[in-house]
N, CA, C and O atoms as a GROMACS GRO file, in nm:
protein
  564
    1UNK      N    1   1.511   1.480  -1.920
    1UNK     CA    2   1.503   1.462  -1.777
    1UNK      C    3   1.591   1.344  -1.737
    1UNK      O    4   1.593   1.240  -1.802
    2UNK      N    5   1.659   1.362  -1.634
    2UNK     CA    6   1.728   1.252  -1.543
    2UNK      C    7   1.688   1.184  -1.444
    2UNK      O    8   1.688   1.245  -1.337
    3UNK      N    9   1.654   1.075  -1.443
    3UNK     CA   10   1.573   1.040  -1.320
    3UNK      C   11   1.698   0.911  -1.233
    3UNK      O   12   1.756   0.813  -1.279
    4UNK      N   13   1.698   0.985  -1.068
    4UNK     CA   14   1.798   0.890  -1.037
    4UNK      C   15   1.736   0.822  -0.908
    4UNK      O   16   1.648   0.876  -0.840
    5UNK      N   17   1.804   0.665  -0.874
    5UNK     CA   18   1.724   0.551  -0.750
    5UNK      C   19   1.803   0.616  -0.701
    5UNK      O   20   1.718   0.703  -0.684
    6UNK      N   21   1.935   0.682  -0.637
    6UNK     CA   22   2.002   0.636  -0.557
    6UNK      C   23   2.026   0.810  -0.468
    6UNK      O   24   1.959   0.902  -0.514
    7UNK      N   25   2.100   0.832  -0.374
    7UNK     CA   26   2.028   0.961  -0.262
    7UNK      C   27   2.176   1.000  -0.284
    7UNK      O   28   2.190   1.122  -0.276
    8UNK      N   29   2.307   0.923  -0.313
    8UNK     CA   30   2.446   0.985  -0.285
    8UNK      C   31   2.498   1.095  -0.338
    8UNK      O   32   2.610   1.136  -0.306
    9UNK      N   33   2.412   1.159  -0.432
    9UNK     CA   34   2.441   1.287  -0.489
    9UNK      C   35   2.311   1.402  -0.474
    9UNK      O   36   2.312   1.520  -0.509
   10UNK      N   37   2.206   1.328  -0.412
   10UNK     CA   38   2.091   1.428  -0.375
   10UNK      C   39   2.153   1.539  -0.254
   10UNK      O   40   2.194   1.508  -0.143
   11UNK      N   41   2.145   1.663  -0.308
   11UNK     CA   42   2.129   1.836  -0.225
   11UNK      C   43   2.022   1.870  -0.121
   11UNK      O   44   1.939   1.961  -0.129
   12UNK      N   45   2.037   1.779  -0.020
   12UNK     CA   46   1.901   1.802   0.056
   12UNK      C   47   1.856   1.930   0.106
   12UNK      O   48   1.765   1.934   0.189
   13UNK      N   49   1.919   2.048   0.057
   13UNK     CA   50   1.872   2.177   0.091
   13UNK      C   51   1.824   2.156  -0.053
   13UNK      O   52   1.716   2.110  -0.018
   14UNK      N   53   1.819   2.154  -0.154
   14UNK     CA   54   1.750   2.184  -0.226
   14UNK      C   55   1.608   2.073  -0.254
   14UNK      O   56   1.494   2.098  -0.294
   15UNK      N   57   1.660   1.975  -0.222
   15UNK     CA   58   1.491   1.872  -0.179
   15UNK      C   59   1.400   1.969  -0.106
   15UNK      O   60   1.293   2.011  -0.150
   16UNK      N   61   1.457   2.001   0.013
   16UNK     CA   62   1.384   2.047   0.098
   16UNK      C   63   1.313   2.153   0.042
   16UNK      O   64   1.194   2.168   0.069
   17UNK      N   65   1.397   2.256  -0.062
   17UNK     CA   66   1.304   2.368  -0.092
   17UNK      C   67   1.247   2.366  -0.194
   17UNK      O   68   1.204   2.473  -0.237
   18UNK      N   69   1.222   2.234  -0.278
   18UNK     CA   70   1.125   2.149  -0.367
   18UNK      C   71   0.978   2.132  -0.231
   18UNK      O   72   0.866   2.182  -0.245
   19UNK      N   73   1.019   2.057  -0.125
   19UNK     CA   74   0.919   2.038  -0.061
   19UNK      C   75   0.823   2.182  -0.017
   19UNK      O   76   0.700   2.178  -0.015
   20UNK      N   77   0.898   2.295   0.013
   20UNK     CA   78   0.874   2.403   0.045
   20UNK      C   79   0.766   2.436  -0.068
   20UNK      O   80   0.645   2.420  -0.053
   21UNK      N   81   0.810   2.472  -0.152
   21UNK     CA   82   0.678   2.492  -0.250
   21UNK      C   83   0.577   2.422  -0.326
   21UNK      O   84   0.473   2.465  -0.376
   22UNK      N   85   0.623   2.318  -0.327
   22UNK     CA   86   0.507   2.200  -0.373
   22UNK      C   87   0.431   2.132  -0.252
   22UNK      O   88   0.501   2.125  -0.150
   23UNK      N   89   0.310   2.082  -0.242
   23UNK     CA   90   0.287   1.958  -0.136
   23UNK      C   91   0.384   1.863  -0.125
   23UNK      O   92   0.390   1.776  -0.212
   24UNK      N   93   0.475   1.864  -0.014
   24UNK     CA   94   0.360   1.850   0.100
   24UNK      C   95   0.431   1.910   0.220
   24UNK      O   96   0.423   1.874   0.338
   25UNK      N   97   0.510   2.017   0.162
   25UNK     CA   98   0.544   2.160   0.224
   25UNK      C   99   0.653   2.141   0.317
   25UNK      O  100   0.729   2.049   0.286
   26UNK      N  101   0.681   2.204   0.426
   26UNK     CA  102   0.777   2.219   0.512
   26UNK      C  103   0.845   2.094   0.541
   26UNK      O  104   0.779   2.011   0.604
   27UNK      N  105   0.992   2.056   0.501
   27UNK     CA  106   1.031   1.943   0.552
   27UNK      C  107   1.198   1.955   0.584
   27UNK      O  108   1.266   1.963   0.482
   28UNK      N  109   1.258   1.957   0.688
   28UNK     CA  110   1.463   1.999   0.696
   28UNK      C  111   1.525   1.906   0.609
   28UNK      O  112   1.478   1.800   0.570
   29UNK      N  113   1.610   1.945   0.588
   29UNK     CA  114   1.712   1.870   0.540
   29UNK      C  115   1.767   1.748   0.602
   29UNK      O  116   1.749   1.636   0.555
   30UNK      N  117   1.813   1.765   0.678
   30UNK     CA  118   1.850   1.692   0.799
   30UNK      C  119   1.749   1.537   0.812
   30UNK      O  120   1.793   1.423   0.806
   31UNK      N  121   1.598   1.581   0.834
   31UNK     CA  122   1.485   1.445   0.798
   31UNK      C  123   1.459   1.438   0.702
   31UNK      O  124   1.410   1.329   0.674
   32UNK      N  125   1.469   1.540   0.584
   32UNK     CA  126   1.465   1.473   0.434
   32UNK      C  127   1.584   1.339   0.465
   32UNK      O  128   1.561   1.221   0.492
   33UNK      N  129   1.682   1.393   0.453
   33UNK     CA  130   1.796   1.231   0.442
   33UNK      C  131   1.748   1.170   0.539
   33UNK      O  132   1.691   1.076   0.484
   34UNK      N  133   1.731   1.160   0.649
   34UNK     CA  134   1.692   1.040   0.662
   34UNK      C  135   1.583   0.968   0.665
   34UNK      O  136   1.605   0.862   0.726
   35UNK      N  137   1.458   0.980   0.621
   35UNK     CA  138   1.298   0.970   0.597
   35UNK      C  139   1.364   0.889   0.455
   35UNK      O  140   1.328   0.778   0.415
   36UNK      N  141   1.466   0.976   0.394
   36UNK     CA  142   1.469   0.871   0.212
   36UNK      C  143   1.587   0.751   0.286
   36UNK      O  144   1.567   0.631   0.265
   37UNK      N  145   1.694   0.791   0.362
   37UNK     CA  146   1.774   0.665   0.374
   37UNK      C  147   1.670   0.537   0.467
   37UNK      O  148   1.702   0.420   0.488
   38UNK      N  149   1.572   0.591   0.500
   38UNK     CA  150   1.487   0.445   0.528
   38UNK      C  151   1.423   0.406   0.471
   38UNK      O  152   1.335   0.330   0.511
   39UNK      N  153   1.442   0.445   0.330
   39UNK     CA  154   1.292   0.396   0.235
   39UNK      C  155   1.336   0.319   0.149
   39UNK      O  156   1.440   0.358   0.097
   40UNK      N  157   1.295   0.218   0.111
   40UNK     CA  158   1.344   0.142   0.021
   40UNK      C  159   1.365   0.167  -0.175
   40UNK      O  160   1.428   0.132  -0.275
   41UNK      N  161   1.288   0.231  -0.137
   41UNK     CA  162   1.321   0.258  -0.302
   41UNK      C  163   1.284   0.426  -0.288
   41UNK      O  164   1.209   0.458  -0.195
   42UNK      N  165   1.331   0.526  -0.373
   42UNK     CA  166   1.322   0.632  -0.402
   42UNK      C  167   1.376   0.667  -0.543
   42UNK      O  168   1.462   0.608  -0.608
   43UNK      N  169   1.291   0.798  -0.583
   43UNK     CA  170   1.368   0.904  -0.661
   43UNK      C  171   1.371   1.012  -0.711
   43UNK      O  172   1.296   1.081  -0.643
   44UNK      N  173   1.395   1.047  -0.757
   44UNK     CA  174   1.469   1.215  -0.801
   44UNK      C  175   1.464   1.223  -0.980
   44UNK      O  176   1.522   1.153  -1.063
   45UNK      N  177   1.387   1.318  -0.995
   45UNK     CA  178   1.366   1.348  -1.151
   45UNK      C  179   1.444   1.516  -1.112
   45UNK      O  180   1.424   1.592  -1.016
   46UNK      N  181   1.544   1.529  -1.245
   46UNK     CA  182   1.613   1.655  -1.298
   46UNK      C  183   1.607   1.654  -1.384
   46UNK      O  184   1.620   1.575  -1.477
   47UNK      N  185   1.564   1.845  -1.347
   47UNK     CA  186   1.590   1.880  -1.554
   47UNK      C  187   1.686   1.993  -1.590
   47UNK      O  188   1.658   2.106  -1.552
   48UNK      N  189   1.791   1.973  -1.655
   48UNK     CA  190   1.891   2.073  -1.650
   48UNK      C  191   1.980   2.083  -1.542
   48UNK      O  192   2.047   2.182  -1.512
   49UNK      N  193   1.974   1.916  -1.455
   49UNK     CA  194   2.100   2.005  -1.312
   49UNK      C  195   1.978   2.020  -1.261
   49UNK      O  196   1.984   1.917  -1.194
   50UNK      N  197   1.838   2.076  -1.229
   50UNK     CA  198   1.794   2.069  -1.150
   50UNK      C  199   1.660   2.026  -1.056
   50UNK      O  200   1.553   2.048  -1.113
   51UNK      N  201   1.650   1.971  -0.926
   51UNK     CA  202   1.536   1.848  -0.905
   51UNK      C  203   1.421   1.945  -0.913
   51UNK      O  204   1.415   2.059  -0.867
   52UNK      N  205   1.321   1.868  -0.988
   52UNK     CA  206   1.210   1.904  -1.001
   52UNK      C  207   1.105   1.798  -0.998
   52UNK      O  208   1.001   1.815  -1.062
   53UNK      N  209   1.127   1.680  -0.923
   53UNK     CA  210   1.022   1.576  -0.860
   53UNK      C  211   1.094   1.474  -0.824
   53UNK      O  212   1.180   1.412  -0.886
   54UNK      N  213   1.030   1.453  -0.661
   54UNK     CA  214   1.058   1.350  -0.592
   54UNK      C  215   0.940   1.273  -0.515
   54UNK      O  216   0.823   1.300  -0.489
   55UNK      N  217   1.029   1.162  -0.490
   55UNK     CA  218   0.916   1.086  -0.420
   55UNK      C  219   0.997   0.957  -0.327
   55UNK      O  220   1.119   0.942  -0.317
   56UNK      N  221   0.892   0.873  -0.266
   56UNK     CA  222   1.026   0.759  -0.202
   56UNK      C  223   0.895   0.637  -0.154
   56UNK      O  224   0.779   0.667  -0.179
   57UNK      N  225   0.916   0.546  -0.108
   57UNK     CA  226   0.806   0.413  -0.057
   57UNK      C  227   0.877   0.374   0.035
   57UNK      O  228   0.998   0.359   0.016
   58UNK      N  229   0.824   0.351   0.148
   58UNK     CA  230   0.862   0.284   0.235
   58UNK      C  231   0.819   0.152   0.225
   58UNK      O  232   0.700   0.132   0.201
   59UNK      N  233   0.917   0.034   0.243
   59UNK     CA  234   0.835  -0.094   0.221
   59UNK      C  235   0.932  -0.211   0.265
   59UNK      O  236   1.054  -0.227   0.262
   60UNK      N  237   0.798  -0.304   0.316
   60UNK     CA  238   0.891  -0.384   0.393
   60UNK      C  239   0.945  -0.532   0.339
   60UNK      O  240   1.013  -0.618   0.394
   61UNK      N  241   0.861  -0.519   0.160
   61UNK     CA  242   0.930  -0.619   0.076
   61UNK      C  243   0.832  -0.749   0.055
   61UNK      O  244   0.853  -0.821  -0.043
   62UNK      N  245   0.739  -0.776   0.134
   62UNK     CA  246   0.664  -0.869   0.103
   62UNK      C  247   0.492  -0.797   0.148
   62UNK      O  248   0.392  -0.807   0.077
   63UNK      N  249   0.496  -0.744   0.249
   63UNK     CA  250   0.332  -0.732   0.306
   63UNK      C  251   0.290  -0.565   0.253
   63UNK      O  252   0.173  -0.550   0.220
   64UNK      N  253   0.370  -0.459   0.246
   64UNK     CA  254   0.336  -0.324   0.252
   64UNK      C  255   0.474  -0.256   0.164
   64UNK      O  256   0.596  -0.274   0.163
   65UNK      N  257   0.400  -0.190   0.112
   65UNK     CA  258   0.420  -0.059   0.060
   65UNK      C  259   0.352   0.083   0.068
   65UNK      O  260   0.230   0.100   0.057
   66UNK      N  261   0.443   0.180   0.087
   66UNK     CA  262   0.366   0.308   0.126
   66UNK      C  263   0.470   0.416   0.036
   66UNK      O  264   0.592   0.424   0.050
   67UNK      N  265   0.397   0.485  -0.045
   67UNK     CA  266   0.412   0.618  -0.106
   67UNK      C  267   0.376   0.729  -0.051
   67UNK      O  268   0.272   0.764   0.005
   68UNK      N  269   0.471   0.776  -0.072
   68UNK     CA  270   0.507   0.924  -0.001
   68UNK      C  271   0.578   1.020  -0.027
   68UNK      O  272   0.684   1.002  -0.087
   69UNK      N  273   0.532   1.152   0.014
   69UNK     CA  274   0.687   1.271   0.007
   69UNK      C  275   0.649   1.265  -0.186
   69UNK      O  276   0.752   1.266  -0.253
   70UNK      N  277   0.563   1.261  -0.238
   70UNK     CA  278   0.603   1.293  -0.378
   70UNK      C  279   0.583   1.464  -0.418
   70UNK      O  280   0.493   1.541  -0.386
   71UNK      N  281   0.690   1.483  -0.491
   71UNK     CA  282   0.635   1.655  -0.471
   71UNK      C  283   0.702   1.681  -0.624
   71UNK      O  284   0.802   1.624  -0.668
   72UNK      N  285   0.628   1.772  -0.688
   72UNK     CA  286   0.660   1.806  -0.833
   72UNK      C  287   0.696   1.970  -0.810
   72UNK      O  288   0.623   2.033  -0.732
   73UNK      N  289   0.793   2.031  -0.868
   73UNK     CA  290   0.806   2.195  -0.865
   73UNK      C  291   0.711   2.249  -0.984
   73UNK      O  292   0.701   2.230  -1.105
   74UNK      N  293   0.641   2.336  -0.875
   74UNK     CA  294   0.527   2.402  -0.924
   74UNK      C  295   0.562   2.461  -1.122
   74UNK      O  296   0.479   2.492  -1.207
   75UNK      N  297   0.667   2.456  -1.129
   75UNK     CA  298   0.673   2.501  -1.324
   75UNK      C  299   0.728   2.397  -1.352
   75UNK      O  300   0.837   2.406  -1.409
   76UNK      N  301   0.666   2.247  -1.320
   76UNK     CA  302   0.674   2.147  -1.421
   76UNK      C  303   0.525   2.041  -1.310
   76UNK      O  304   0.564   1.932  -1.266
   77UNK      N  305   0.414   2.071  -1.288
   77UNK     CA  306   0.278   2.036  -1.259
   77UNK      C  307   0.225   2.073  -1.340
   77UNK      O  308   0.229   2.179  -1.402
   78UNK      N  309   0.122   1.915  -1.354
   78UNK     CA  310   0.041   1.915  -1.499
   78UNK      C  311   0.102   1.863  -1.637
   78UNK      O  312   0.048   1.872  -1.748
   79UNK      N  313   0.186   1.824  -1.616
   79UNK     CA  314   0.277   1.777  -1.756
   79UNK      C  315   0.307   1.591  -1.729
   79UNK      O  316   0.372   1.520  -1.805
   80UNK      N  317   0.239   1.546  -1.599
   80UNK     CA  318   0.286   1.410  -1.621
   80UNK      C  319   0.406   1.365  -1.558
   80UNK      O  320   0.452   1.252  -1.579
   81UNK      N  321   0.444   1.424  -1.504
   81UNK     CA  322   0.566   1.423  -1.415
   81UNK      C  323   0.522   1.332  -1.251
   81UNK      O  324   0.590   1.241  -1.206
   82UNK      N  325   0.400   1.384  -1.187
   82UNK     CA  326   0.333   1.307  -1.075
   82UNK      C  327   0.326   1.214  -1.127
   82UNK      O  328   0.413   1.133  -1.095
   83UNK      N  329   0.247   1.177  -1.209
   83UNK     CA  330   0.201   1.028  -1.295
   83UNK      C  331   0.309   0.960  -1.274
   83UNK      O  332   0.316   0.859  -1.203
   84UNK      N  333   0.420   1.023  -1.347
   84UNK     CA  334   0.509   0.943  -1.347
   84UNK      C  335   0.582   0.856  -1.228
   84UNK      O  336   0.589   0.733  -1.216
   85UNK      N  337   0.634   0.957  -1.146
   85UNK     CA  338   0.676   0.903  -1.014
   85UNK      C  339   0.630   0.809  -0.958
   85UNK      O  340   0.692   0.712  -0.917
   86UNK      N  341   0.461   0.838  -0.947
   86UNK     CA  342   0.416   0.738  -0.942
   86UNK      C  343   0.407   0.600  -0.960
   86UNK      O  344   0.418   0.492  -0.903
   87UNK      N  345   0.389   0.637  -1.031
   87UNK     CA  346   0.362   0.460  -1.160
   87UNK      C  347   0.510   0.420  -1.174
   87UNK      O  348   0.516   0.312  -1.234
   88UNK      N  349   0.641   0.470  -1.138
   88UNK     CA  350   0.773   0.408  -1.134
   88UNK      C  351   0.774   0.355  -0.992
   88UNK      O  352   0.821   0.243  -0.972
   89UNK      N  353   0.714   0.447  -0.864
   89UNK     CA  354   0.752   0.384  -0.714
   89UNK      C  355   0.574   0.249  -0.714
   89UNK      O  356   0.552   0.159  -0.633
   90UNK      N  357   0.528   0.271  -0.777
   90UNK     CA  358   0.411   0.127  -0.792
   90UNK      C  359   0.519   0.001  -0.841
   90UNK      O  360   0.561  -0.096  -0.779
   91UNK      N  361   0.542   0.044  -0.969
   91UNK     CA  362   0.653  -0.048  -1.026
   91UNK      C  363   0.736  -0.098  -1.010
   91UNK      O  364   0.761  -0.197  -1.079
   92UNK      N  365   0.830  -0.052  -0.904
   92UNK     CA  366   0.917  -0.071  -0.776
   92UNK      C  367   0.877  -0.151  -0.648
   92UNK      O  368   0.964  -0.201  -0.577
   93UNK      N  369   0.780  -0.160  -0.627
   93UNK     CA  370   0.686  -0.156  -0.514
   93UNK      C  371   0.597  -0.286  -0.522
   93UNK      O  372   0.535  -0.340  -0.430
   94UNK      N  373   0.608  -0.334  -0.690
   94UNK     CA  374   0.520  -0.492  -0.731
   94UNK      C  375   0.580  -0.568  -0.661
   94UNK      O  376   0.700  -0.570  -0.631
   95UNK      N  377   0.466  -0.657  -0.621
   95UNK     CA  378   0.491  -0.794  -0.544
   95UNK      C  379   0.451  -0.784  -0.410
   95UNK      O  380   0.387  -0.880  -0.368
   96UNK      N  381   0.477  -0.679  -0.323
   96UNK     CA  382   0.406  -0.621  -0.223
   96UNK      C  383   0.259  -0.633  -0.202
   96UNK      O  384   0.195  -0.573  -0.289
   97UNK      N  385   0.164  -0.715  -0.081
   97UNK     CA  386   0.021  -0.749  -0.074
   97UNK      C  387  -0.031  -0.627  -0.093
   97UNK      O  388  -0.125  -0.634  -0.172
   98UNK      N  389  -0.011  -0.518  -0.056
   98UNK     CA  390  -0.065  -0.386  -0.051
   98UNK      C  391   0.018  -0.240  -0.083
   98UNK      O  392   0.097  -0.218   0.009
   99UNK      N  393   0.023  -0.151  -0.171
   99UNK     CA  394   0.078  -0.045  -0.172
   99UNK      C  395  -0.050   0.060  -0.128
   99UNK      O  396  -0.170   0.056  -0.154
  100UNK      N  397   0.005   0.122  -0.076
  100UNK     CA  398  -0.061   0.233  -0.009
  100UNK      C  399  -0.038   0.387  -0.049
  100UNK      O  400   0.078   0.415  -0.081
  101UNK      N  401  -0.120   0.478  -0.051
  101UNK     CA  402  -0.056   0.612  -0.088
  101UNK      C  403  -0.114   0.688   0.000
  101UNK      O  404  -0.226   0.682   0.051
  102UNK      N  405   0.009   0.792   0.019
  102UNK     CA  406  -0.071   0.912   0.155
  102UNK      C  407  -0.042   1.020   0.044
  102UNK      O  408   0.058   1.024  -0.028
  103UNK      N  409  -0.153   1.110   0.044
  103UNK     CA  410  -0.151   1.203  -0.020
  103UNK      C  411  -0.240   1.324   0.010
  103UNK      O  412  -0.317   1.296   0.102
  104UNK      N  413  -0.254   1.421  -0.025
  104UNK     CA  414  -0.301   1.593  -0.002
  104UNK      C  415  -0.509   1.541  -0.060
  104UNK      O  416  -0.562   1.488  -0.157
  105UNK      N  417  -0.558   1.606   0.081
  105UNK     CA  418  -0.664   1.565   0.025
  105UNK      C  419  -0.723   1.629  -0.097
  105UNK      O  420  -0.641   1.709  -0.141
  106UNK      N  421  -0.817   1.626  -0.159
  106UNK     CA  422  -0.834   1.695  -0.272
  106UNK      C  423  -0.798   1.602  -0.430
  106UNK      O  424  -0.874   1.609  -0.527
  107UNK      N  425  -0.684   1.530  -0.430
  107UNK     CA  426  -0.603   1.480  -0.504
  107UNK      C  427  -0.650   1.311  -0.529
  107UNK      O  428  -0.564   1.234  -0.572
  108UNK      N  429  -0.819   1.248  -0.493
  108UNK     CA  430  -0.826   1.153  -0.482
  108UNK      C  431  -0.879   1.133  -0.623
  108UNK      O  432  -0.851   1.021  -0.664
  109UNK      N  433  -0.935   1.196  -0.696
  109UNK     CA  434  -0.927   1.146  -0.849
  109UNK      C  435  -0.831   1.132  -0.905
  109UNK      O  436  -0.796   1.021  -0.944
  110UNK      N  437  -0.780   1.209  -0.920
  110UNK     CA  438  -0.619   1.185  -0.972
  110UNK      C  439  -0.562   1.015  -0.982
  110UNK      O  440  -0.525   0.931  -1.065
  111UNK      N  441  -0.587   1.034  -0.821
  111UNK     CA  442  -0.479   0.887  -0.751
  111UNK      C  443  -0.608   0.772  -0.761
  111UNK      O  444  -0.589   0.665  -0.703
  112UNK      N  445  -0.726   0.791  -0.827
  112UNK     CA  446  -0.799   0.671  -0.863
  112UNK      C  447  -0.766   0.636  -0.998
  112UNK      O  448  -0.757   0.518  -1.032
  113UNK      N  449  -0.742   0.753  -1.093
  113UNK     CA  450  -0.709   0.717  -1.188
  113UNK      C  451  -0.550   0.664  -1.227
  113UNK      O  452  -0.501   0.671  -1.340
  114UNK      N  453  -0.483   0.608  -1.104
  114UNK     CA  454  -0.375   0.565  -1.107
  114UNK      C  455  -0.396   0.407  -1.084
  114UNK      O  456  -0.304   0.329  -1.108
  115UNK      N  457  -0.516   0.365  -1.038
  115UNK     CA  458  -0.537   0.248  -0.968
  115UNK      C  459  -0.596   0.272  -0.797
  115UNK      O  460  -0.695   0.221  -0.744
  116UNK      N  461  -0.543   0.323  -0.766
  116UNK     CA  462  -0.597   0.329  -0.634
  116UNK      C  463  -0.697   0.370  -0.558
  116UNK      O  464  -0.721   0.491  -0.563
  117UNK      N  465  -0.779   0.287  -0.470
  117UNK     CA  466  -0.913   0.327  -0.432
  117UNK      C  467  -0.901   0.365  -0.250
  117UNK      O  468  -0.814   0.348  -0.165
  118UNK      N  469  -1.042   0.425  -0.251
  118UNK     CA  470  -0.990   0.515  -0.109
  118UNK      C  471  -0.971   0.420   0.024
  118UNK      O  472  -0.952   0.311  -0.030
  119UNK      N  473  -0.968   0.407   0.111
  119UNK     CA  474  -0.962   0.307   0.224
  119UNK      C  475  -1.068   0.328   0.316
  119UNK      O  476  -1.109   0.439   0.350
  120UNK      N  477  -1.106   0.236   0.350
  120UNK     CA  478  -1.242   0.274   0.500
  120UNK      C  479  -1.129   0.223   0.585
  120UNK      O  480  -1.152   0.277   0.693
  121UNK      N  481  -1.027   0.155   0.598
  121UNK     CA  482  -0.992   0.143   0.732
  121UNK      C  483  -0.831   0.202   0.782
  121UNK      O  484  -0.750   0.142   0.853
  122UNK      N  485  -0.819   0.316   0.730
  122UNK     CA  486  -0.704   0.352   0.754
  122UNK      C  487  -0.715   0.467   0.846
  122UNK      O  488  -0.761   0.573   0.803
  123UNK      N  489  -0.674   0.453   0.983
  123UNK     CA  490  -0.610   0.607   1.072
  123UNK      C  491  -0.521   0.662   1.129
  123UNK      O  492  -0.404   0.628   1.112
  124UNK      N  493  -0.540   0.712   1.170
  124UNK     CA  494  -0.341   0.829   1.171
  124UNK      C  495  -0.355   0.878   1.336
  124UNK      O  496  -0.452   0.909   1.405
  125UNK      N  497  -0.261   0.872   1.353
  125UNK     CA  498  -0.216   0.995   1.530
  125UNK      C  499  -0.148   1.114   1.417
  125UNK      O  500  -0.119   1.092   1.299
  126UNK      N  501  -0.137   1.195   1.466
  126UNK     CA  502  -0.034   1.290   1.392
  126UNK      C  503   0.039   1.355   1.556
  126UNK      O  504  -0.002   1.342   1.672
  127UNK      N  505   0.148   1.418   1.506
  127UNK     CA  506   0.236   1.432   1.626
  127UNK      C  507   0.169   1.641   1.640
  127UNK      O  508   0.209   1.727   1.719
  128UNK      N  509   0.081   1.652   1.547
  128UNK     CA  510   0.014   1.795   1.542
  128UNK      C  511  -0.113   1.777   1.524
  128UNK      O  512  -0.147   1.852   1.433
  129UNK      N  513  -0.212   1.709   1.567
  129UNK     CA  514  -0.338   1.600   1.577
  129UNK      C  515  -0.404   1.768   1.505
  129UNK      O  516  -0.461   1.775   1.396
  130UNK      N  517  -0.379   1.883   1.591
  130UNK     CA  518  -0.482   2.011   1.559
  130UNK      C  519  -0.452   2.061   1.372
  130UNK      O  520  -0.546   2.102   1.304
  131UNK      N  521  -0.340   2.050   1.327
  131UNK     CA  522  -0.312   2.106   1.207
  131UNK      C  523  -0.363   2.027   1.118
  131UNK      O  524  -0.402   2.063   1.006
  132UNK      N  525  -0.367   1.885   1.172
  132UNK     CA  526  -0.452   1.756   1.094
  132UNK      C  527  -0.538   1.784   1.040
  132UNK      O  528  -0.565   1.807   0.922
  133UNK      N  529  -0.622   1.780   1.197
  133UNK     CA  530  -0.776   1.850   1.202
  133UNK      C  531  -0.795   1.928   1.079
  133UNK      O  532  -0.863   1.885   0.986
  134UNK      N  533  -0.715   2.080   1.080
  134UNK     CA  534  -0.751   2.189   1.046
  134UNK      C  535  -0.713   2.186   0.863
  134UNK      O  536  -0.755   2.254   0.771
  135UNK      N  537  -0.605   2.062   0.870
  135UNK     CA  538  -0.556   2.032   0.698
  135UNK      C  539  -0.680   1.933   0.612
  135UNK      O  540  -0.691   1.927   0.490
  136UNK      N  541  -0.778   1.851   0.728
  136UNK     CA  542  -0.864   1.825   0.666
  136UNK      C  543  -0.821   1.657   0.638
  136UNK      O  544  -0.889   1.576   0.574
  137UNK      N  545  -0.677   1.630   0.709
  137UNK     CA  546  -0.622   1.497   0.685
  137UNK      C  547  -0.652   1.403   0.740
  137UNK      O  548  -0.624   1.291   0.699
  138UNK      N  549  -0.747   1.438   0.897
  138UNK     CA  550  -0.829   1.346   0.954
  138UNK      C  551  -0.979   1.430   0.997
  138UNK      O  552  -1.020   1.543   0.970
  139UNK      N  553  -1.023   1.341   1.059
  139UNK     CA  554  -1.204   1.383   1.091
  139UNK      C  555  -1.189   1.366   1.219
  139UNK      O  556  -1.112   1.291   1.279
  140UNK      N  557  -1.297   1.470   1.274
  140UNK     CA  558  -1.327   1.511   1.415
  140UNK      C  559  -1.311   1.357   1.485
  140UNK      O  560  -1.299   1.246   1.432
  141UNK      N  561  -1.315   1.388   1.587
  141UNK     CA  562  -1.291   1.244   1.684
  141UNK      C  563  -1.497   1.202   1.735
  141UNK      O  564  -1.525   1.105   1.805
   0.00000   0.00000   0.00000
């Protein structure tokens, strides 16, 4: 596997149709690049020539860090590949008062057994408040 920090040779049609079938689904090309050119650290795992996990943190270097967009292609999940990303954008991400992770609900053991515990004080607007609702990513009002 190849794992690369840097976006100048990333195929964002083909990110995008990594996102398409893995969580956390529908995303253009067009805001793939630029969602990763604002993030401070990112990357891209290939195998053979081709991406099969990404991820990126947004962070502002001293107070926050936030993980996101990590997505593994469904015939390489379960092998340690999430873990990984992971625990490289944490690693990236040290020194920061807080790293944060947004992730698919369902997936909170997993991401405890990474270190991370759930939040009581975190909430969201979503710009689709109803699909939220209906994804289970926030609670009734």
């Amino acid at each position: 596997m190849q794992w690369i920090f840097e976006q100048e040779s990333v195929d964002w049609d083909e990110l995008s149709e990594l996102y398409r079938m893995a969580p956390p689904g529908d995303k253009r090309p067009q805001d793939l690049k630029i969602v990763f050119s604002n993030s401070r650290y990112k990357c891209f795992v290939y195998d053979d020539g081709h991406l099969i996990g990404a991820g990126r943190a947004l962070a502002d270097g001293i107070d926050c860090a936030y993980l996101c967009d990590i997505a593994i292609h469904p015939d390489h999940q379960g092998v340690g590949l999430g873990k990984a990303i992971i625990t490289t954008l944490k690693q990236l991400s040290a020194g920061h008062r807080k790293i944060i992770l947004y992730a698919n609900p369902g997936k909170e053991g997993f991401h405890r057994k990474l270190g991370f515990l759930r939040m009581r004080t975190a909430m969201a607007i979503f710009s689709d408040q109803d699909r939220a609702l209906r994804a289970g990513l926030v609670e009734e009002p």
